[in-house]
C-alpha positions in Angstrom: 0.0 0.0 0.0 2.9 2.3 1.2 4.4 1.5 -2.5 1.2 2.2 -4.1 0.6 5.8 -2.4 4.8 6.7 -3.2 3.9 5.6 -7.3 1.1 7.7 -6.9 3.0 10.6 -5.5 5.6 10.9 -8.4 3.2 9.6 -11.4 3.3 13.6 -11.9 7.1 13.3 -13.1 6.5 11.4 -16.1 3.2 13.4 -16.9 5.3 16.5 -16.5 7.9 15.4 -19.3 5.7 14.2 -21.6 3.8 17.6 -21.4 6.8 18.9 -22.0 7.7 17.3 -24.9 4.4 17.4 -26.5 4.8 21.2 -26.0 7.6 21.6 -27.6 6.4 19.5 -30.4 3.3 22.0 -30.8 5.6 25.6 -30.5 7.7 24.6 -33.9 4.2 23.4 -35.3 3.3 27.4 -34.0 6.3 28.6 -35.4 5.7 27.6 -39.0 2.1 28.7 -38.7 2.7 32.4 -37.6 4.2 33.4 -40.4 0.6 32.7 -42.4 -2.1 33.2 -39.8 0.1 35.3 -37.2 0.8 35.2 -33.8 -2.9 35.2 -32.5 -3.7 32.7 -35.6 -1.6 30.6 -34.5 -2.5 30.8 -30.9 -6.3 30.3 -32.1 -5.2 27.1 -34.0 -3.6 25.5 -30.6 -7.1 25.7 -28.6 -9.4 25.1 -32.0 -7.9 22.2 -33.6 -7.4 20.6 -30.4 -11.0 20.5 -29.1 -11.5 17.4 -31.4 -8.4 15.4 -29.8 -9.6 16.6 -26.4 -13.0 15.7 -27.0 -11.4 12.2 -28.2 -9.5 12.1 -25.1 -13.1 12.5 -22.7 -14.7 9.6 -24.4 -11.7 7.5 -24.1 -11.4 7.5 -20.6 -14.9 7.3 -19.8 -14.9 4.1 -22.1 -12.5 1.9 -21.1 -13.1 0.3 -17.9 -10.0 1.1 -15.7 -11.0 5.0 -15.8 -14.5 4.4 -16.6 -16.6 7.0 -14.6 -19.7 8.9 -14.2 -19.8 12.8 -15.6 -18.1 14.7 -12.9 -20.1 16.3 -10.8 -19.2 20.2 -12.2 -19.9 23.2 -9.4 -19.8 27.1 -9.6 -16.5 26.8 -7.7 -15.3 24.5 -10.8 -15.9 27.0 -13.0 -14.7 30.0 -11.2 -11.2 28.7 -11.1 -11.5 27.4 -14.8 -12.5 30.4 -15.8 -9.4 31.9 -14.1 -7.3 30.0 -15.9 -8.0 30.4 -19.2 -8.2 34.1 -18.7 -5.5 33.8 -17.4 -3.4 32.2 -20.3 -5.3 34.5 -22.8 -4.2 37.8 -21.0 -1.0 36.4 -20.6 -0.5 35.9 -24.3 -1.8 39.4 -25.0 0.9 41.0 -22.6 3.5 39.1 -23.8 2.8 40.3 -27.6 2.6 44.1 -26.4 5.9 43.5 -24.7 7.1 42.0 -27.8 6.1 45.3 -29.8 8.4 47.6 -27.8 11.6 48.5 -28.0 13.3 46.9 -25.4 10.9 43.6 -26.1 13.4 41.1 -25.2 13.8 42.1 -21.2 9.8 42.1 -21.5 10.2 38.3 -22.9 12.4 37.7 -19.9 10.5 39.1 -17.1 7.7 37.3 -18.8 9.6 33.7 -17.5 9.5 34.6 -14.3 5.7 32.7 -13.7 7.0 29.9 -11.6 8.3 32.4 -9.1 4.4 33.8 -9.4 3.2 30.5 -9.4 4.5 29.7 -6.0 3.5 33.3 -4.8 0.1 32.8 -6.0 0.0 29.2 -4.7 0.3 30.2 -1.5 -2.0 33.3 -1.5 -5.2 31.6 -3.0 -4.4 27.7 -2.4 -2.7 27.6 0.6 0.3 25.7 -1.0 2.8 26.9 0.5 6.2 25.4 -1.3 9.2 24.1 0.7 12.6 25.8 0.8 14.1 23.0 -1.8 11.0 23.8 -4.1 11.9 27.4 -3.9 15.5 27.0 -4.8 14.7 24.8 -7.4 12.2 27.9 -8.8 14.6 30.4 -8.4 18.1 28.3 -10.1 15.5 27.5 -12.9 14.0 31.3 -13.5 17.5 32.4 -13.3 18.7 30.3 -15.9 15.5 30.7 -18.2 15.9 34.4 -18.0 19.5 34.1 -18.7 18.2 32.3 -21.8 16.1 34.9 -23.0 18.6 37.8 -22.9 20.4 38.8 -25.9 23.8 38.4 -26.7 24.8 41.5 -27.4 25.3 43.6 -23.7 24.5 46.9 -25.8 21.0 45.9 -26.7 20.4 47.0 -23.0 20.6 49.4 -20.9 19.6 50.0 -16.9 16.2 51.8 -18.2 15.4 48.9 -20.0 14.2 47.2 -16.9 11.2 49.3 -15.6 10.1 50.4 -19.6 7.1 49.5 -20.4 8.4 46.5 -21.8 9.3 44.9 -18.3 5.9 45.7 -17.4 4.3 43.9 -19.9 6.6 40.7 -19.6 6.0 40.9 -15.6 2.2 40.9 -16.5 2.2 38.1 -18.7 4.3 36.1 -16.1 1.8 37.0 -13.7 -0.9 35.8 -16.2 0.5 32.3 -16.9 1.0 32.2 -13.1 -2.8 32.9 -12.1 -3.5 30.1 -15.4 -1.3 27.5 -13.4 -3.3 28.3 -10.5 -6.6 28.5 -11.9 -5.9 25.1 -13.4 -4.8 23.9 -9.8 -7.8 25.2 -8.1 -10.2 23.8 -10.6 -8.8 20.1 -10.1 -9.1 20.9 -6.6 -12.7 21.2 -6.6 -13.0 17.4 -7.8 -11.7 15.7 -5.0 -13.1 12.5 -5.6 -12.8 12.3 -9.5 -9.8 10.0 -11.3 -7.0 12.6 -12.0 -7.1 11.9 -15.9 -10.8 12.4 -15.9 -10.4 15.7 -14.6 -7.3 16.8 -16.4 -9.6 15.8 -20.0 -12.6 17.2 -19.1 -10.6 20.8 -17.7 -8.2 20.7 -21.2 -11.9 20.0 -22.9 -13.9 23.3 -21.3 -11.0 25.5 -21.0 -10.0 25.3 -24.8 -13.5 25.5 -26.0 -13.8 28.2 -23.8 -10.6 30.2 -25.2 -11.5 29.3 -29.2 -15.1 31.0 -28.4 -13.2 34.4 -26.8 -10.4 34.4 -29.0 -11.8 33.2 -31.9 -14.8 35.9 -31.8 -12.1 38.5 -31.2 -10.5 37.4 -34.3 -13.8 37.6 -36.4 -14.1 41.2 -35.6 -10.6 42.1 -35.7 -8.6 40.3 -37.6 -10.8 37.2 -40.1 -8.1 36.6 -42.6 -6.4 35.1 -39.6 -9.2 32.6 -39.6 -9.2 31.8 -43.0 -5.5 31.6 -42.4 -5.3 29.0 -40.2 -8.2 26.8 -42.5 -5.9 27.0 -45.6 -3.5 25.8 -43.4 -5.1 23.2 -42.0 -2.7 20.4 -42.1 -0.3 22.4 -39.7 -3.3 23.7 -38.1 -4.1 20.5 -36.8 -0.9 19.0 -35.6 -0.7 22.0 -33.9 -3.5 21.3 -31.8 -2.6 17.7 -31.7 0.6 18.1 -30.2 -1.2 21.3 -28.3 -3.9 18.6 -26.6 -1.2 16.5 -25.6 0.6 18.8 -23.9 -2.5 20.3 -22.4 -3.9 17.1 -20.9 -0.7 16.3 -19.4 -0.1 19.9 -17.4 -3.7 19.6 -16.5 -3.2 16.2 -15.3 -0.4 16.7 -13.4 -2.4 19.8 -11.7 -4.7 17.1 -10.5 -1.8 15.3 -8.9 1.0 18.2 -7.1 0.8 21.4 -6.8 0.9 24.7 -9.4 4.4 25.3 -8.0 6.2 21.9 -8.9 4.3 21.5 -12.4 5.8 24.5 -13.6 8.9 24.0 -12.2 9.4 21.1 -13.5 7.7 22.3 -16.9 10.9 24.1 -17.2 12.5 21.1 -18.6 10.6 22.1 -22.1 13.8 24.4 -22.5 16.3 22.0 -22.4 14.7 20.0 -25.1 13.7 22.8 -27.2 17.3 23.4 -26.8 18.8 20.6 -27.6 16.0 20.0 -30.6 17.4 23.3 -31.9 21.0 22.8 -31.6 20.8 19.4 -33.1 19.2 20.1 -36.2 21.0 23.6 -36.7 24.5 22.1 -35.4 25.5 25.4 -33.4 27.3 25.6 -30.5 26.1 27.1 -27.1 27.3 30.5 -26.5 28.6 30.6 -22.8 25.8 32.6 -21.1 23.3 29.9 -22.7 25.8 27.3 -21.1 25.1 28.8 -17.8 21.6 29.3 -17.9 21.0 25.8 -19.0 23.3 24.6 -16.3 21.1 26.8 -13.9 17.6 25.1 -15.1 19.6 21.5 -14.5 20.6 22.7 -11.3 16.7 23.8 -10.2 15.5 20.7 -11.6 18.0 18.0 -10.0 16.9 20.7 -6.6 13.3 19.9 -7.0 14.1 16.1 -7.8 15.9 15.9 -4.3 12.6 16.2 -2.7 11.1 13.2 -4.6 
């Protein structure tokens, strides 16, 4: 039994990494898909064309017989924090392009990294999760190194205003928004104490993305509707995007059902390394020394929070 609980308590792990890899899997899907249907295209074509795998994934586990379950039992409180979440995310998305649009855009993109630092803040303030001294290291080594990451190479591209522009603003603003999504996502699993973790991972990946292709996707009608006919020409990219956009979505929400905001995102870090190491491989360049240290400073916050394991 004692065996059974400790399996239980790191299934996460796993969960986490796959996620991850999934995720980074649907960015270079994103990647070749902004360039015809643009940023918030792209983003629309993540939540739209993955309703469909997420829908697939609902019936699935309520089918077969080891996660075979009755509809969840879906309260106000459910919805609140879903609702949360996928605000959340949206807003986040939207600060991070204004940051993107300034002039000092990349400190923006950097301060926007610090969300697991929120996360934990957050945690604590509306969940009660308060993280332990390793958890926080492991935060802190792994923000450090991702912001490292994110800076440019070139030490003139900034100065000491750079970092309270407007720019910094907007990156700390979509941090913050990610953060309150992690938490959202957290609080909405919490609210189902007695349903199967998968069941309410799939059916939170299921409401939340139909939820953001209905807001973003009317937004885009008004403002923007060649970005919808965009992402339909390009439907075969469209929809591995979402594929590989599902996947990763039912596994962070799945893992929310299992630990807490704080450690999923942590541990979500790890998408860098292999978005890194994807990159490097298939362009053959070598690492500069800063992104040397920055990856060696996400390892060093990830072995941290495996310590605690």
């Amino acid at each position: 039994m004692v065996r059974k609980n400790k399996v239980r308590e790191i299934t996460w792990v796993p969960i986490v990494l796959w996620a991850a890899l999934a995720q980074t899997a649907r960015n270079a899907a994103q990647r070749s898909l902004v360039a015809q249907a643009g940023t918030l295209g792209a983003t629309l074509a993540r939540f739209l064309y993955g309703i469909p795998f997420a829908g697939a994934w609902v019936l699935l586990l309520h089918a077969l017989p080891a996660t075979a379950a009755p509809l969840p039992d879906f309260g106000p409180g459910y919805f609140g924090w879903l609702v949360l979440g996928a605000l959340g995310q949206l807003a986040a998305t939207a600060f991070l392009l204004a940051a993107m649009k300034q002039r000092n855009f990349v400190v923006g993109v950097a301060y926007s990294k610090t969300d697991a630092l929120q996360v934990a803040l957050f945690g604590t303030l509306f969940l009660r999760e308060l993280p332990s001294g390793l958890t926080l290291l492991a935060i802190a080594l792994a923000t450090a190194g991702v912001v490292m990451l994110s800076l440019p190479q070139k030490k003139a591209a900034l100065d000491g205003r750079a970092w309270t522009s407007a720019a910094a603003w907007y990156g700390l603003a979509s941090g913050a928004g990610f953060a309150l999504s992690a938490v959202g996502y957290r609080g909405a699993a919490l609210q189902l104490p007695d349903v199967s973790p998968w069941i309410a991972g799939a059916w939170g990946v299921l409401i939340a993305q139909s939820l953001q292709t209905l807001l973003l996707g009317g937004w885009l009608a008004l403002r923007a509707p060649a970005a919808l006919w965009a992402t339909a020409t390009a439907w075969r990219v469209s929809t591995l995007a979402g594929a590989a956009g599902a996947l990763a979505s039912i596994g962070w929400f799945t893992a929310f059902a299992l630990t807490t905001a704080a450690n999923v995102r942590t541990l979500g870090m790890v998408e860098v390394v292999f978005s890194y190491l994807v990159s490097r491989r298939l362009l053959r360049e070598k690492l500069a020394p800063v992104e040397q240290g920055g990856l060696a400073l996400v390892v060093a916050g990830l072995l941290a929070l495996g310590l605690q394991l």
